[in-house]
N, CA, C and O of each residue as an XYZ file, in Angstrom:
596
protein
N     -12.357    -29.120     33.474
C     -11.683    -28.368     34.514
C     -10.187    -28.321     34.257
O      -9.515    -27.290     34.266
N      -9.598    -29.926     33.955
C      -7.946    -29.367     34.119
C      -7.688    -28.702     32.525
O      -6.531    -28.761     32.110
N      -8.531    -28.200     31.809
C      -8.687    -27.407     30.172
C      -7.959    -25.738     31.099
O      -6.903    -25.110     31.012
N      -8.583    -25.670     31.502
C      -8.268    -24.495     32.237
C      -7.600    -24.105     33.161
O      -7.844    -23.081     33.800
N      -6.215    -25.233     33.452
C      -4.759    -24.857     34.317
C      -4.236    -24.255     33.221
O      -4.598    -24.257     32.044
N      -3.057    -23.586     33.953
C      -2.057    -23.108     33.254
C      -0.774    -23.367     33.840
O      -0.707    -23.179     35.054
N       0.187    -23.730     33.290
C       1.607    -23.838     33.658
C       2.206    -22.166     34.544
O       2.350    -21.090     33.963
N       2.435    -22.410     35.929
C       2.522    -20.812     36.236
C       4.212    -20.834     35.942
O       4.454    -21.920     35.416
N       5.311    -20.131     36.073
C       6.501    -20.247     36.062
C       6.784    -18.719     36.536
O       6.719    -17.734     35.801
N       7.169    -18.730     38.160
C       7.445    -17.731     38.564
C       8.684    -16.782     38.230
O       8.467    -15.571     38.250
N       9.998    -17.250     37.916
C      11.051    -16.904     36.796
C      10.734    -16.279     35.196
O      11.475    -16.075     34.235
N       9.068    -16.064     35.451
C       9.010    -16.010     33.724
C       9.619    -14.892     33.008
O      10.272    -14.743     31.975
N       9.047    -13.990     34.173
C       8.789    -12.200     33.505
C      10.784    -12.287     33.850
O      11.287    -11.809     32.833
N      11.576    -12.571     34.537
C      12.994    -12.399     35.129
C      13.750    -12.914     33.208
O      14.336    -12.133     32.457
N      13.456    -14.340     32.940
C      14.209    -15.081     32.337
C      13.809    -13.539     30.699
O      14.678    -13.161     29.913
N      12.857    -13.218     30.702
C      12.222    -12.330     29.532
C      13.045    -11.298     29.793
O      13.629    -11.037     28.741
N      13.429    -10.498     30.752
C      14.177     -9.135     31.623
C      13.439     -8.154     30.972
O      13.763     -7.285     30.163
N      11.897     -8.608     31.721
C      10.424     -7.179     31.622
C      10.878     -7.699     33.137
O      10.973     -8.921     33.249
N      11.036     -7.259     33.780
C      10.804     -7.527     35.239
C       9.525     -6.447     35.963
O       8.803     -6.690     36.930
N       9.558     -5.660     35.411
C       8.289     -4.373     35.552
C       7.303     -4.292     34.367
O       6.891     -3.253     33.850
N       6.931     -5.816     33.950
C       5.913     -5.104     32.868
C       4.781     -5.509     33.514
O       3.933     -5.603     32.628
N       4.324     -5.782     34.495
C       3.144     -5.870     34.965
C       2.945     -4.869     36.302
O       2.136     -5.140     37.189
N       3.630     -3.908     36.314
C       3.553     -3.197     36.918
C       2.543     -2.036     37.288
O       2.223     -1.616     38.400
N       1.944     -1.456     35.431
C       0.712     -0.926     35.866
C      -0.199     -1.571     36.199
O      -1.026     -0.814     36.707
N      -0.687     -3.037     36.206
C      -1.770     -3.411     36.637
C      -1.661     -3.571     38.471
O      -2.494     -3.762     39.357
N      -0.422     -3.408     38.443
C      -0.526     -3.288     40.062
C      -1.389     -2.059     40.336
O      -2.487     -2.053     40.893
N      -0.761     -1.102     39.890
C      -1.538      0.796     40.054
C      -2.562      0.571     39.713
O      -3.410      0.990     40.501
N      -3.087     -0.106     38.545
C      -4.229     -0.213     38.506
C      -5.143     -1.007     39.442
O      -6.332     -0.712     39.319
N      -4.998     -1.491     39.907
C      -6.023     -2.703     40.829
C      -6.458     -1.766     42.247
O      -7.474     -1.722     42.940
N      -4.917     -0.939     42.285
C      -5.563      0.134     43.273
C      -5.707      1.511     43.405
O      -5.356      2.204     44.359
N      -6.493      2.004     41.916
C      -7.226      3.012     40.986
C      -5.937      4.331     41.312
O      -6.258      5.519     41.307
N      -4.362      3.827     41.604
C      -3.941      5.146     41.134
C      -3.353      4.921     40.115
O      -2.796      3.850     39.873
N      -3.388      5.897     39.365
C      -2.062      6.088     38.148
C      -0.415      5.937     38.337
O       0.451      6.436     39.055
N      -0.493      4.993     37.314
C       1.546      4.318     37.289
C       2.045      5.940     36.850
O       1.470      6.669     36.042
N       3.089      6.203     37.515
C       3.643      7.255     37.340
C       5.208      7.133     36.188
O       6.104      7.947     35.965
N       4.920      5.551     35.607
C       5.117      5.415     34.147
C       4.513      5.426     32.822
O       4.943      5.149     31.702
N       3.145      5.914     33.373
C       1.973      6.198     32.097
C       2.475      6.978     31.060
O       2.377      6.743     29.856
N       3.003      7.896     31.588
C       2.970      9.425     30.969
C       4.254      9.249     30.094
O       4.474     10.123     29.256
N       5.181      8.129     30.219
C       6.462      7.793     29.429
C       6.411      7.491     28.391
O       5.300      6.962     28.442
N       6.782      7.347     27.174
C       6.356      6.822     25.729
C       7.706      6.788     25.254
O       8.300      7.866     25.227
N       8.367      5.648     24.833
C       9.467      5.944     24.111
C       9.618      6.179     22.687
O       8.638      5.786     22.053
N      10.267      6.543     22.193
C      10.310      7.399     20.711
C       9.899      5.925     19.721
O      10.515      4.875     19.907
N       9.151      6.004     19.019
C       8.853      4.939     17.788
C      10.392      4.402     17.399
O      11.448      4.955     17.091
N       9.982      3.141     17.566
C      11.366      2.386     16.149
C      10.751      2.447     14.849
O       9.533      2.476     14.668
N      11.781      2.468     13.796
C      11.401      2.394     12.665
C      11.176      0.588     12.254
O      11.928     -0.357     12.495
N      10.104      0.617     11.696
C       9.531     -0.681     11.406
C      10.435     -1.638     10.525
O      11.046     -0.776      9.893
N      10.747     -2.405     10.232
C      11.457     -3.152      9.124
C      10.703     -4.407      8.745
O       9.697     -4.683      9.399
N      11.070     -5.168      7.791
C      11.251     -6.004      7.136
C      12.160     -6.646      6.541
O      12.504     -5.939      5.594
N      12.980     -7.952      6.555
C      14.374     -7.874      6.375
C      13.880     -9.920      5.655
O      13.315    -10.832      6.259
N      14.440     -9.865      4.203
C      14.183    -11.399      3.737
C      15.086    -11.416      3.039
O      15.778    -10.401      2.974
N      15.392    -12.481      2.319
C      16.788    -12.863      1.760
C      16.446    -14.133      0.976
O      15.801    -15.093      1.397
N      17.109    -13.937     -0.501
C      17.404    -15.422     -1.113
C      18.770    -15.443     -1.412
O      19.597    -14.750     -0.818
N      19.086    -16.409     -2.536
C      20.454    -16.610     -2.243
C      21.797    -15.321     -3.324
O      22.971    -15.428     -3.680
N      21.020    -14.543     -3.426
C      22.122    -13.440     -3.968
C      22.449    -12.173     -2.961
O      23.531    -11.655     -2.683
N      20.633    -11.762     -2.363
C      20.407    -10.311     -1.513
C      19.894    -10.677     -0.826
O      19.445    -11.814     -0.970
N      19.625     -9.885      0.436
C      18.734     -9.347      1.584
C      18.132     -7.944      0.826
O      18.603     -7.027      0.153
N      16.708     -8.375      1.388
C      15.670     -7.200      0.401
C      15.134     -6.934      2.014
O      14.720     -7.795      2.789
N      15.285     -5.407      2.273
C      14.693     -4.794      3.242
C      13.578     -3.589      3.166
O      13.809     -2.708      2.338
N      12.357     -3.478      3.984
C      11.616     -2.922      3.741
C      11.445     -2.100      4.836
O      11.146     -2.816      5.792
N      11.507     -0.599      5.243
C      11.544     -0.104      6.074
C      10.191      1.370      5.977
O       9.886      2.018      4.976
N       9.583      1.514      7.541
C       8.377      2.286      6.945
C       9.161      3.890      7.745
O       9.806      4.111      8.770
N       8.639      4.733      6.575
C       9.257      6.248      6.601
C       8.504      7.191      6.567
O       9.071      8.243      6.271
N       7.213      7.277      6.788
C       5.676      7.838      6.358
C       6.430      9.164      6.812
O       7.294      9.375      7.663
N       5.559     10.212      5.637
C       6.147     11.518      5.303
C       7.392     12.006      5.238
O       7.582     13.222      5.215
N       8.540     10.982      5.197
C      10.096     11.729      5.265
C      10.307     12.098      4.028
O      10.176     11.272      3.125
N      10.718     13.570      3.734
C      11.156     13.589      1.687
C      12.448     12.406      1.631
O      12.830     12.035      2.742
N      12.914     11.994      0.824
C      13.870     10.922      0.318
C      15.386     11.415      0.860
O      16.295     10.718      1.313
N      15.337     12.668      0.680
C      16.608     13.623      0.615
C      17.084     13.547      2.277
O      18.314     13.579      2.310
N      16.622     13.477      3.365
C      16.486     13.251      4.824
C      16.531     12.099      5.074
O      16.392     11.893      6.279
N      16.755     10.612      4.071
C      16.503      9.440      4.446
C      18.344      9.138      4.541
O      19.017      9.630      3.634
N      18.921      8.496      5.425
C      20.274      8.510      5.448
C      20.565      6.869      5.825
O      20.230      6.307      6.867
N      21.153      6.383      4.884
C      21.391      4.906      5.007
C      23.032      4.614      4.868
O      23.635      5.244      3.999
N      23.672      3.786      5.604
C      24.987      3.365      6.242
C      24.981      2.062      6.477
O      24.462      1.555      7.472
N      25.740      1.251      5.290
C      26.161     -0.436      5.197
C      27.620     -0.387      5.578
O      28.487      0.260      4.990
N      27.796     -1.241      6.761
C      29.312     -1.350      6.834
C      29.648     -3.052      7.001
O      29.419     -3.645      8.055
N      30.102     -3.575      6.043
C      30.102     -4.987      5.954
C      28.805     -5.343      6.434
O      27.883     -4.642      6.018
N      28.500     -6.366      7.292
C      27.168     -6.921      7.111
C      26.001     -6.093      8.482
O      24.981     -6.531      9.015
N      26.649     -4.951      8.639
C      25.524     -3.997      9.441
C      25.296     -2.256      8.993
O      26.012     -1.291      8.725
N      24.060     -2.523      9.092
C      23.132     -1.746      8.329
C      22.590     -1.043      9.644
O      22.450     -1.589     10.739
N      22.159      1.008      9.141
C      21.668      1.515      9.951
C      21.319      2.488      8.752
O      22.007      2.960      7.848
N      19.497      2.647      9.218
C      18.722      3.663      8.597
C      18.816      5.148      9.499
O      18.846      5.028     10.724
N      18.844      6.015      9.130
C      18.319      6.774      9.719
C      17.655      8.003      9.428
O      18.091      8.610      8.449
N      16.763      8.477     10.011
C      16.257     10.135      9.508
C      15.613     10.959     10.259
O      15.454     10.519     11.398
N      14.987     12.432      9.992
C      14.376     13.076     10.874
C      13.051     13.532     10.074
O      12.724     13.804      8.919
N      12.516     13.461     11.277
C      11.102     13.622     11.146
C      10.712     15.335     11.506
O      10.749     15.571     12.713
N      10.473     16.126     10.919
C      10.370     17.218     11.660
C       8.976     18.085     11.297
O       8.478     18.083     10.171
N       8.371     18.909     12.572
C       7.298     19.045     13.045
C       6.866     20.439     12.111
O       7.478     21.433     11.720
N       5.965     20.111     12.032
C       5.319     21.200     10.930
C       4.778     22.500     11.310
O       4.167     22.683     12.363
N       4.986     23.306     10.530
C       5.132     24.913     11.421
C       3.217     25.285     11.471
O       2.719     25.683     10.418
N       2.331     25.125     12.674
C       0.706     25.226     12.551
C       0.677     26.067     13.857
O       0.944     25.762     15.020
N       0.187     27.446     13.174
C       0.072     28.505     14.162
C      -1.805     28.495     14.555
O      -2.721     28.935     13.861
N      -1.867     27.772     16.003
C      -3.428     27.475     16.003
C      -4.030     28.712     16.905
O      -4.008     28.740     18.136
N      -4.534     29.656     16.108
C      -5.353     30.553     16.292
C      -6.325     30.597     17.215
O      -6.460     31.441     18.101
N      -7.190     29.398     16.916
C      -8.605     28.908     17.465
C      -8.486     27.784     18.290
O      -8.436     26.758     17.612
N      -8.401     27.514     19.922
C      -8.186     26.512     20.437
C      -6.638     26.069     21.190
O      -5.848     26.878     21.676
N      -6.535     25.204     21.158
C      -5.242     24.735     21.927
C      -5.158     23.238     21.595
O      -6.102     22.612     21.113
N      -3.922     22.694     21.897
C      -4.264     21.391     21.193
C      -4.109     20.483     22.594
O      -3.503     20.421     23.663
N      -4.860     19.997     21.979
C      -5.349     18.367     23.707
C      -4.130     17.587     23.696
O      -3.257     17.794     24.538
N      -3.991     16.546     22.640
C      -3.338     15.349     22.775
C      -1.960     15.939     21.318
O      -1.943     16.964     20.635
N      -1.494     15.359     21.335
C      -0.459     15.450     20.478
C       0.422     13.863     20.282
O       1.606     13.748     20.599
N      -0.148     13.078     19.888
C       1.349     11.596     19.817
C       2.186     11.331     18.383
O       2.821     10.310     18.120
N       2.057     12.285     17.687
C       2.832     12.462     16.311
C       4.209     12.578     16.896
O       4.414     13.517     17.665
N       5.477     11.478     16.540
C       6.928     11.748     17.130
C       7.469     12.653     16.088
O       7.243     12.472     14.891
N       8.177     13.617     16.545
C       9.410     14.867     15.955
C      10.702     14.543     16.227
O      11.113     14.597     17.386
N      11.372     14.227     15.360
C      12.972     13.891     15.955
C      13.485     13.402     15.194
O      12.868     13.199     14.147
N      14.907     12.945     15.315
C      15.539     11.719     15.233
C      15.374     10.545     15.130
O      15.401      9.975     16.221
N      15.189      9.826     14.169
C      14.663      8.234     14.886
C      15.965      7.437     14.099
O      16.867      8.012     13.490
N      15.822      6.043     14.270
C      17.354      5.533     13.731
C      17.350      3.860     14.375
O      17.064      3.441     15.496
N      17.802      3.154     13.125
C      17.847      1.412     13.302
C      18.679      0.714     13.264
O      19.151      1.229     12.250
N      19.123      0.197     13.401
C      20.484     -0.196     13.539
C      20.184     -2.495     13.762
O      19.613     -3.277     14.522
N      21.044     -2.521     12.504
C      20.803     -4.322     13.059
C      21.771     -4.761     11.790
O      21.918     -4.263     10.674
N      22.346     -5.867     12.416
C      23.287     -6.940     11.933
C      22.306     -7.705     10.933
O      21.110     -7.827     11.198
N      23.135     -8.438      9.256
C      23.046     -9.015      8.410
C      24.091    -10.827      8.302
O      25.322    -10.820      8.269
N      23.304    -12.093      8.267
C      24.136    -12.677      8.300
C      25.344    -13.142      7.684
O      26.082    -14.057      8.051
N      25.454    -12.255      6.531
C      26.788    -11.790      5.658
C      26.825    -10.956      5.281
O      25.795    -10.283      5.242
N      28.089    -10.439      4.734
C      28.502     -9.343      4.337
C      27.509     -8.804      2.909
O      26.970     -9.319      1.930
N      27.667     -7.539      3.480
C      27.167     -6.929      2.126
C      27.910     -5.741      1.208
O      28.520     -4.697      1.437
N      27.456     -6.603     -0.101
C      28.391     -5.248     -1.298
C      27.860     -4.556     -1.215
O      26.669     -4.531     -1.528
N      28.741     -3.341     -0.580
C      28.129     -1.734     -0.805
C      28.112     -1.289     -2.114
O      27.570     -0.219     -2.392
N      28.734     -2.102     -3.099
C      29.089     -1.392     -4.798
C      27.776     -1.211     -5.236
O      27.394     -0.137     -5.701
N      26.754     -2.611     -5.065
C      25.760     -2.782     -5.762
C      24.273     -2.795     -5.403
O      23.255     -3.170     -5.983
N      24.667     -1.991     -3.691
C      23.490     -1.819     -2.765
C      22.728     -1.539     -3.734
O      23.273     -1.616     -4.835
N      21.041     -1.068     -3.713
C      20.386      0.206     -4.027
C      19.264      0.170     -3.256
O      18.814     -0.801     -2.647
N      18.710      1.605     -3.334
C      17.564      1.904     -2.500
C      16.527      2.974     -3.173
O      16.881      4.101     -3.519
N      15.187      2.463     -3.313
C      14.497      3.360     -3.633
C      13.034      3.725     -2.424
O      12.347      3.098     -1.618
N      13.141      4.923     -2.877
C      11.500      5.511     -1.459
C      10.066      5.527     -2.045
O       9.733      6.301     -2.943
N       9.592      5.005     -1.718
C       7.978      5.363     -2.636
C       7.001      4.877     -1.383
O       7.129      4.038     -0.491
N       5.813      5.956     -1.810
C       4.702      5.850     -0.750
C       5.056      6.017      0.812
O       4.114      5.784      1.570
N       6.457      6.442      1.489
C       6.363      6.136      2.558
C       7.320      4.849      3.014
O       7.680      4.860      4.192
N       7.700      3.894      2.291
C       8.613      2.585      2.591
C       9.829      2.629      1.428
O       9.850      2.555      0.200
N      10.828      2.790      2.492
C      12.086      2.286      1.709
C      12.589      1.138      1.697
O      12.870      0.471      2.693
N      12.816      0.664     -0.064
C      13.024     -0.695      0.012
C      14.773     -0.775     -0.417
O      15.335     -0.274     -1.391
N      15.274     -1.490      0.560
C      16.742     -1.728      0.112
C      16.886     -3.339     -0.316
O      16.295     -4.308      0.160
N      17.806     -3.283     -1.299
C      18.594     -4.558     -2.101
C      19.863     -4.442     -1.742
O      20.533     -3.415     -1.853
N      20.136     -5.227     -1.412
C      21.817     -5.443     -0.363
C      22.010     -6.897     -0.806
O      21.472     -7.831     -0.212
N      22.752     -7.037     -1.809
C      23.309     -7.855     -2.652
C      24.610     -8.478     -1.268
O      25.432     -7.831     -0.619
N      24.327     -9.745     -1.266
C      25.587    -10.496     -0.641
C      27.167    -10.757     -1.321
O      27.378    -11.327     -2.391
N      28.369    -10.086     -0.247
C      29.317    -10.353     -1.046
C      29.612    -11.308     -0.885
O      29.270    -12.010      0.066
N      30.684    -11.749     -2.205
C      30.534    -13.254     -2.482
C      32.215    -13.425     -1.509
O      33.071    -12.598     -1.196
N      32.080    -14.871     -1.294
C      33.004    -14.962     -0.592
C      32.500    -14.763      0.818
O      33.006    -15.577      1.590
N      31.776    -14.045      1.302
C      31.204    -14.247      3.095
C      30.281    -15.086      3.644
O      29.535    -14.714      4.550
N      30.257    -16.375      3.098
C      29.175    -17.171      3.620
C      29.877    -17.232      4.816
O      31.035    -17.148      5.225
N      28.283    -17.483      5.393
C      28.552    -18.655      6.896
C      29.347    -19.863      6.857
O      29.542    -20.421      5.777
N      29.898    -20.391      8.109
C      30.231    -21.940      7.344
C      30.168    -22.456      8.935
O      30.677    -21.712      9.773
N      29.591    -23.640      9.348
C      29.202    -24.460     10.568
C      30.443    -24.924     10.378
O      30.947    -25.380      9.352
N      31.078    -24.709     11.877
C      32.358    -25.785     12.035
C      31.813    -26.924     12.616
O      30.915    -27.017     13.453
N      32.358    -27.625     12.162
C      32.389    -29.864     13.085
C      33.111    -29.522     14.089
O      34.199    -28.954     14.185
N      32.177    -30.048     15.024
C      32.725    -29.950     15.955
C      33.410    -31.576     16.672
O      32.612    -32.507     16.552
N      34.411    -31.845     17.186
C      35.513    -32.471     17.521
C      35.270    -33.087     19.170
O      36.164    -33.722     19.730
């Protein structure tokens, strides 16, 4: 029996700041529709971000972007991908279309590196769909822990 308490902590969802993520199951329990269903926010672009002691090797997913639309921006140790995705010209004759969740747009990432990076000796190549960046650390920007006093 006590296998099956749980620690409740009413501050949980506050200290997280989802303060509304259990919100559709409220609508749901009393069979109407959250009139946040219908909201979807635009996809982030996926990453991957590892590091030994020369680079940060990043892996970012780009499915169908040509290379030429892929737009990348290192400014000391922050990095932002960005590109557009754009919607393909299908004149549907026969039918109408139901659902549609393929995103068209803009999309764009943006995140801090814990040192600086040489833009001289960045590089980036696209294949299959994932761009992989090498972001060589400049020398001279380590971290350094101060003692504290």
């Amino acid at each position: 029996m006590a296998s099956n308490l749980s620690n409740f902590n009413p501050f949980n969802e506050i200290s997280r700041f989802e303060p509304l993520r259990n919100l559709d199951d409220f609508f749901n329990n009393y069979r109407m529709a959250s009139p946040w269903s219908s909201w979807e926010s635009e996809p982030r672009i996926k990453i991957d971000v590892s590091e030994n002691d020369d680079a940060y090797l990043v892996k970012a997913d780009a499915p169908g972007v040509p290379k030429e639309d892929i737009k990348v921006t290192v400014e000391g140790n922050f990095v932002t991908i960005e590109f557009e995705v754009k919607k393909e010209e299908n004149k549907e004759e026969e039918g109408k279309t139901v659902r549609s969740e393929r995103y068209y747009g803009v999309q764009s990432r943006s995140f801090a590196l814990a040192q600086d990076v040489d833009e001289t000796k960045a590089e980036a190549t696209y294949k299959d769909g994932v761009l992989e960046l090498k972001l060589p650390k400049k020398p001279g920007s380590a971290r350094t822990q101060l003692t504290i006093n």
